[in-house]
N, C-alpha and C positions, 0 to 999 in steps of 0.2 A: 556350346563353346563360349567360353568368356575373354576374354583377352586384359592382359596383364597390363599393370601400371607403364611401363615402358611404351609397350604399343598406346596405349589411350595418350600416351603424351606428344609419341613421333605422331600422330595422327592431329590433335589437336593443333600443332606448329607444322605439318608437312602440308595438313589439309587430306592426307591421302594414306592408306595400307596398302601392301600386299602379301599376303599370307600363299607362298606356295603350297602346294599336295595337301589342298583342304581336302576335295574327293579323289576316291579311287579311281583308276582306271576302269573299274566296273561301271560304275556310277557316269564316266563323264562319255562310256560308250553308249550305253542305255538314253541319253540325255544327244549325243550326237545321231544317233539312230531317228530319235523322237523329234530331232528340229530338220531332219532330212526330209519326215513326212508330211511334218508340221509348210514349210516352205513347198513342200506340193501341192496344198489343199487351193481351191478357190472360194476365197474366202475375203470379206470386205478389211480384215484385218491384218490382212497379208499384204503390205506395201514392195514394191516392185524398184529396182534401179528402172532409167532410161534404155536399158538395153534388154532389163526384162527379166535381167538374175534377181534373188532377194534382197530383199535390204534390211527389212525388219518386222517381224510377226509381234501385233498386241496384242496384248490378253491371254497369252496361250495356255494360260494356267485356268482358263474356262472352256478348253477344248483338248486337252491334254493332260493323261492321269500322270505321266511323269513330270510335267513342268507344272502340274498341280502342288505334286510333293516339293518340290525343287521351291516352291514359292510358300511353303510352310517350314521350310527343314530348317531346324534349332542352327547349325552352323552359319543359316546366315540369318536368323528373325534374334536369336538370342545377342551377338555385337552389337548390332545399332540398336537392339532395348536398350543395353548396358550407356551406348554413345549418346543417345536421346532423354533419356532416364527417365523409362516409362512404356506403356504400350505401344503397339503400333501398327499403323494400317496399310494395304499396300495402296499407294498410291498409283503407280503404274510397273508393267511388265512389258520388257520387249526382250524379244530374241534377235537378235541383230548378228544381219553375216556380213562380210567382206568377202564375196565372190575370187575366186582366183579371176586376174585380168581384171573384172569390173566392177570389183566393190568401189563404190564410189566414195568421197570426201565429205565427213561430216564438218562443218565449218567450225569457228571458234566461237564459245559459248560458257555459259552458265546455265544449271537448269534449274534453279531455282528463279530467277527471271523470266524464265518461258511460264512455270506454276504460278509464279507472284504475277505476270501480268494478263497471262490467258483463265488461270484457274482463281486466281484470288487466294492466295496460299496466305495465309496471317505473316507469317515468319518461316526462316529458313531454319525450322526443326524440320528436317527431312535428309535424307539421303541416299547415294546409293552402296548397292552390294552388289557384285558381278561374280559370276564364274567363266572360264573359261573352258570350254567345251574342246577347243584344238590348241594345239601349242602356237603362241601368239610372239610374234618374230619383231624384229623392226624392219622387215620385207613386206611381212603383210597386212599392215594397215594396222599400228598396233592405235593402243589410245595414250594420247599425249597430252602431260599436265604441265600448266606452273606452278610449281608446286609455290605456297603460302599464299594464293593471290584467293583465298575464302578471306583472310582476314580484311581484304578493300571492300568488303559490302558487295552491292549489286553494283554493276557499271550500266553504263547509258548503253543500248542495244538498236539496234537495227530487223526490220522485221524480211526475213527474206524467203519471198517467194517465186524462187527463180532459179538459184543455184543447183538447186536436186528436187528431188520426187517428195522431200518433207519438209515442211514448212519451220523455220526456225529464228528464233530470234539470238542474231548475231553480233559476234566486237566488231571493230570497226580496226586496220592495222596500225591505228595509233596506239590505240588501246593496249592492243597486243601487245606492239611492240615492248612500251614502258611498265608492264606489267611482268615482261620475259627478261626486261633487262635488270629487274631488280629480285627473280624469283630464278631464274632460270629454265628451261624446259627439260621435261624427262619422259621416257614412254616405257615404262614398267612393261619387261618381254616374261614370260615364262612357258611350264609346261601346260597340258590341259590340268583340269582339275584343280587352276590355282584359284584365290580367290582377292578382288581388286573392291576395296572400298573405297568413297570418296564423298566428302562433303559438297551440298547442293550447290555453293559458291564456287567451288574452285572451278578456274574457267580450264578448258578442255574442249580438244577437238580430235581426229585424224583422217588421215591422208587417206588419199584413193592407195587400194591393191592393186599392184600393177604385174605381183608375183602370180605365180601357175600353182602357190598356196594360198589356199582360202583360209577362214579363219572363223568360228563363230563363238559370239560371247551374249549370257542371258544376263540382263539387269533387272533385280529390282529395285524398285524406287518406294524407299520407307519413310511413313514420315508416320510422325508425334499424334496420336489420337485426339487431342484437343485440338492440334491444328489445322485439323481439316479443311478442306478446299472449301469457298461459299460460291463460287461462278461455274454453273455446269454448261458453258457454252460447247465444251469439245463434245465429242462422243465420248460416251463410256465406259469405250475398249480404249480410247485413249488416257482417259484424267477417268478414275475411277470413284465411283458413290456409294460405298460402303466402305463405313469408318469401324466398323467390326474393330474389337484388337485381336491380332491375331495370336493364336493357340498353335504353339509349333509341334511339329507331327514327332514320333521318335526318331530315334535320330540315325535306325538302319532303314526309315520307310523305301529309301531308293534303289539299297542294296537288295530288299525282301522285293521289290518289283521287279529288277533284271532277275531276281533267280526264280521268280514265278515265269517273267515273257520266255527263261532259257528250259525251264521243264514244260511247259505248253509245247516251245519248237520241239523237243525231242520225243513227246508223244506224238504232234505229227506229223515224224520224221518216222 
């Protein structure tokens, strides 16, 4: 999938995309099925709200043959080649839910800041690429930009270990504020299957779900083959050490997997 002059420009000046009905409804059910399971496993990678629902599975793409594909598939490794101009490695993967009632509040942030000060990221060639796995509302916790605030660099951050079950490095509401009053805020809603890009500046956060709809959306995080991380302080489910560039899969691999898991069910059925 490449994306047209148009888009590479509202992106560059938005800071952000959203490409609705990238996948099928095939596709985002097989992927919803698979982060159902994925979110039941006990597993060190599997992080938990305060209450005990999910919040975000890493790595799942090295325990899961769907979100294996899902993190090779051309419609999202081919745009951010095209945005980065050049190979590229995954840097991180999370499946991240918003629990009906208890998805909790990711704070305000940049993640390129968290990579530049935890991982040693050179520069902010990196990005992310999101699907949406359920139809994402401004009820249920959607994710909420300002938009052009990648063009201010990195801001001064706060390191917070206290607010939720993940550790993050946080604005401060001055920051916010004077960064919303010159860019504005927006929270990009659509269906499943849409697809949400976003430069590793643009600062971003969202609300706790307080709705009786959940919501779950997969990220990766690409970033520039050269510029790989030099700090391996995190674990390796979280900041990833394989600079591989990746080789994207064809581009029905997701479709030819729902229709092999729906003839296995009907054989033993």
């Amino acid at each position: 999938m490449k994306l047209s002059p148009a888009q590479l420009e509202e992106f560059d000046r938005e800071g952000y995309l959203f490409l609705p009905g990238v996948f099928s409804e095939e596709e985002t059910a097989l992927l919803r099925r698979e982060a159902a399971r994925v979110y039941g496993l006990d597993r060190e990678e599997v992080w938990r709200e305060s209450s005990g629902v999910p919040r975000t599975a890493f790595a799942a793409q090295s325990y899961s043959e769907p979100f294996r594909c899902l993190g090779l598939h051309p419609r999202l490794v081919e745009p951010v080649m095209q945005i980065l101009d050049g190979p590229v490695y995954l840097h991180q993967y999370k499946v991240n839910a918003k629990a009906a009632f208890d998805g909790e509040v990711w704070q305000w942030h940049q993640d390129y800041g968290t990579w530049a000060r935890d991982d040693e990221m050179p520069e902010p060639r990196a990005m992310n690429i999101s699907v949406f796995l359920d139809e994402v509302t401004a009820a249920n916790g959607p994710l909420i930009f300002i938009p052009r605030s990648h063009k201010q660099g990195v801001q001064a951050a706060g390191h917070d270990l206290e607010t939720t079950s993940y550790p993050l490095w946080t604005l401060d509401r001055e920051t916010v504020t004077r960064l919303a009053e010159a860019g504005g805020v927006v929270a990009p809603t659509g269906p499943a299957g849409s697809v949400l890009m976003f430069h590793c500046n643009l600062v971003h956060a969202s609300p706790p779900n307080i709705s009786p709809w959940g919501r779950t959306i997969v990220y990766l995080s690409l970033c520039h083959v050269d510029n790989h991380i030099r700090r391996f302080q995190r674990p390796e489910w979280v900041a990833h050490r394989d600079f591989t560039p990746i080789e994207p899969l064809a581009d029905d691999c997701l479709s030819a997997l729902a229709a092999a898991q729906e003839s296995r069910g009907k054989e033993a059925s």
